[in-house]
Steps between C-alpha positions, in 0.01 A plus 500: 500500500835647639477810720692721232216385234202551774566859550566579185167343391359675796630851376393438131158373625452840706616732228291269258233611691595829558605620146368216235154393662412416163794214461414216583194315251138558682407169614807350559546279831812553756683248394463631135587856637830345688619295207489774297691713688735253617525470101603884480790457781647236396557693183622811683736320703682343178551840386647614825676170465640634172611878612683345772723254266506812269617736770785227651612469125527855466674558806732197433598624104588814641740317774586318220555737259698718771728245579555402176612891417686521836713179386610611167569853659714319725641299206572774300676713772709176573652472101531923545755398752655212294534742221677775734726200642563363113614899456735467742617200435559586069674859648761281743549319248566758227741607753685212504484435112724874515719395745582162359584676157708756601663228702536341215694770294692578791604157445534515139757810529760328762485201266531703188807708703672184622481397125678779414763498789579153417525586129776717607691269644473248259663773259755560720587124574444474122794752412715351727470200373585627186816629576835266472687390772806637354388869475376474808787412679763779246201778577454447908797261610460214718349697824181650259450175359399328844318837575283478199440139582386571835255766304402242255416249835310819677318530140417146485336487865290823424393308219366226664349753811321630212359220357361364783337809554331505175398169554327559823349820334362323224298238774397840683402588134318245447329430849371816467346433183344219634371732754381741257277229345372396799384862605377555144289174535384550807370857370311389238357212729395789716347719198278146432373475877445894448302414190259245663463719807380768267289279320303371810493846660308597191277246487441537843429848467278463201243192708450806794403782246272210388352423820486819605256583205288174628228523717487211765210319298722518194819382653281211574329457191876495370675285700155190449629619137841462543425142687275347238758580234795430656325102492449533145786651428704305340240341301498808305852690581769498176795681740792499254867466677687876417811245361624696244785364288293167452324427167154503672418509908299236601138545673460443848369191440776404280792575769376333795503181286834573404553590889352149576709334308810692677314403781545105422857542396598721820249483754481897513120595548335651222345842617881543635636471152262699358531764765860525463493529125251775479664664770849519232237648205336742739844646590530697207866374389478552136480113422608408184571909371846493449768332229865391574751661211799525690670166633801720632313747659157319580336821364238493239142654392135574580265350294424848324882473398615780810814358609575429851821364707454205761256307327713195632781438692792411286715328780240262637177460228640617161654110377229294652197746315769404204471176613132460580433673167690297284378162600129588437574665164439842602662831352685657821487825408066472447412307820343731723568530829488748777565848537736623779283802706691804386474670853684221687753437269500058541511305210203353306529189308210241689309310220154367444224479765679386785785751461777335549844619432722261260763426764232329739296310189777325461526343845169355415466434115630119548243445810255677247644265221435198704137593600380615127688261310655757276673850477311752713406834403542806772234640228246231509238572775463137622913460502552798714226454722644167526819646594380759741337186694844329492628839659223509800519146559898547537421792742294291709100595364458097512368534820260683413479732846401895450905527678642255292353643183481833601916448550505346180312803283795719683802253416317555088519832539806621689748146417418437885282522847777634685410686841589822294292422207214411720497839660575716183277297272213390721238674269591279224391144688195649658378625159589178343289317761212693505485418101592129611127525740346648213549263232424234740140630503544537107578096473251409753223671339633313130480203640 
């Protein structure tokens, strides 16, 4: 018998005696007597056994549970900042959006003044041309003649000074369009990080009002909750893809077969795929909301019938949606395709799932061709998934690193991973990835 278990037997035997002389059964030998309270200890040590496991799981729910809080507060004051920064960085650029436009009718008035200088002096050539040699020379004599020829030669050379001046204005012109289109794009790239950082910080916000309703012992009870279903979760889960624009979104299920087939074709991981994908639906862009009715303009209408301007841009995606359109045997003008965002100003025009805009399907629709073995659809789900894997495996997500692919989500997003683009949109991969980890658990736990 161990010393701890001797004294204690020794204490219950005195107090037996003391205060229950009638305990133990009349008759019974010492060894009976000893048994039986060795009997009754070993009992009351497993329940001390038990309130000490139940006290160091209380104690370590609540460090849990603290921690747990302390993180998300932590998290949620970090995407406050990354809104405030996203504010600052949609206000410069507002600025610049002003100053490029009235650059740009500064611009447009010297042009439109040259125009009207130099039709001036056109009219003036004009009428001296006009006029015959003969009544030229009776009217001003010999010395006027070579005077108005010098005139015509001073005429001639502020003719071509002011040419070449509208020709320079007109690059000016149109580099600062360019510029224009890039600030406007980069805007509403900025008003989509915005979107997801809002979206986080209020889901963040919403799991600590949650936990901060929980007691410890429910947090815990949750989160053994949480872990049993998470393993059966996609034995029962029916998450439907938000592709709008698409006769009918697949099931989970459903798209990562597609996504393993991509998988085959371009050796871009699965849960990366899918990430990326749900990533463009979850960034509110109006996919699939908006109809082209202008090919001059680009502008068209809502699907309620509002009309808007932008929908695409005439200059770069108007003849290859024309194009695209026509060789599938679709109606143009009741294809839907994105909406531009109204506050930024960009153009809309991305179709189907994968959003891409007509000008960059058709760098790929004869690599598409080759892998389908017939015309690809932007609006089919397994074409344009196929085509957004063709994308990522171009920007390097072969590799299948968290840099590589995390480059790669950017270079879908933003055209590149530039230094620049990796500091403005930063948000964007990280959220991409963290959906990337999660649907790895989702595939795992199918399979």
């Amino acid at each position: 018998m161990t010393p701890r278990i001797l004294k204690t037997f020794l204490l219950l035997t005195i107090t037996s005696a003391l205060v229950l002389p009638n305990f133990f059964i009349s008759g019974a030998s010492p060894s009976e007597e000893r048994q039986a309270l060795e009997a009754e200890l070993r009992q009351l040590e497993e329940q001390i056994a038990n309130y000490d496991k139940t006290i160091t799981a209380t104690s370590q729910e609540k460090k849990t549970l603290e921690n747990t809080v302390a993180s998300l507060k932590s998290k949620i004051k970090k995407l406050d900042l990354q809104i405030s920064q996203s504010n600052i960085i949609i206000k410069d650029l507002g600025f610049q959006i002003v100053d490029t436009e009235d650059s740009i009718n500064k611009t447009s008035l010297k042009i439109e003044d040259g125009k009207a200088r130099l039709a001036g002096i056109l009219q003036e050539i004009y009428e001296e041309d006009q006029r015959p040699l003969i009544e030229i020379l009776i009217a001003e004599g010999i010395s006027d003649f070579f005077d108005n020829l010098v005139a015509l030669e001073a005429l001639n050379a502020k003719n071509q000074e002011l040419l070449a001046n509208i020709k320079v204005l007109k690059a000016s012109l149109e580099d600062q369009k360019q510029a224009l289109d890039d600030e406007k794009s980069g805007l509403e790239k900025q008003v989509v990080i915005q979107t997801l950082q809002r979206q986080q910080n209020a889901s963040a916000k919403a799991e600590q009002d949650s936990l901060l309703r929980l007691t410890e012992a429910e947090y815990q009870k949750q989160l053994a909750e949480k872990s049993n279903a998470e393993k059966q979760a996609q034995a029962i889960r029916s998450r439907i893809f938000e592709l709008i624009g698409v006769p009918s979104a697949p099931t989970f299920e459903e798209a990562y077969n597609i996504a393993e087939f991509v998988s085959e074709q371009t050796s871009i991981r699965p849960a990366f795929l899918l990430a990326v994908l749900t990533q463009e639906s979850n960034i509110g862009k109006n996919v699939g909301q908006c109809y082209l009715k202008d090919t001059t303009t680009g502008s068209g209408v809502r699907v309620g019938g509002a009309s808007i301007s932008q929908v695409m841009k005439p200059s770069r995606d108007v003849q290859p949606f024309l194009q695209i359109t026509e060789a599938l045997g679709r109606d143009p003008f009741n294809t839907p395709v994105s909406c531009p965002i109204p506050s930024v100003g960009g153009y809309g025009g991305a179709m189907g799932p994968a959003q891409f805009i007509p000008s960059t399907w058709m760098l790929y629709k004869n690599r598409l061709a080759e892998l389908k073995g017939s015309l690809a659809d932007p609006w089919n789900v397994k074409d344009a998934f196929l085509a957004a894997g063709l994308y990522l495996a171009k920007s390097g997500a072969t590799k299948q690193t968290h840099d590589y692919e995390w480059c790669a989500a950017l270079s879908y997003f933003a055209g590149s991973c530039s230094s620049s683009n990796q500091i403005r949109y930063e948000f964007y991969g990280d959220s991409v990835m963290a959906l990337a980890t999660q649907y790895e658990k989702d595939i795992k736990g199918m399979q």
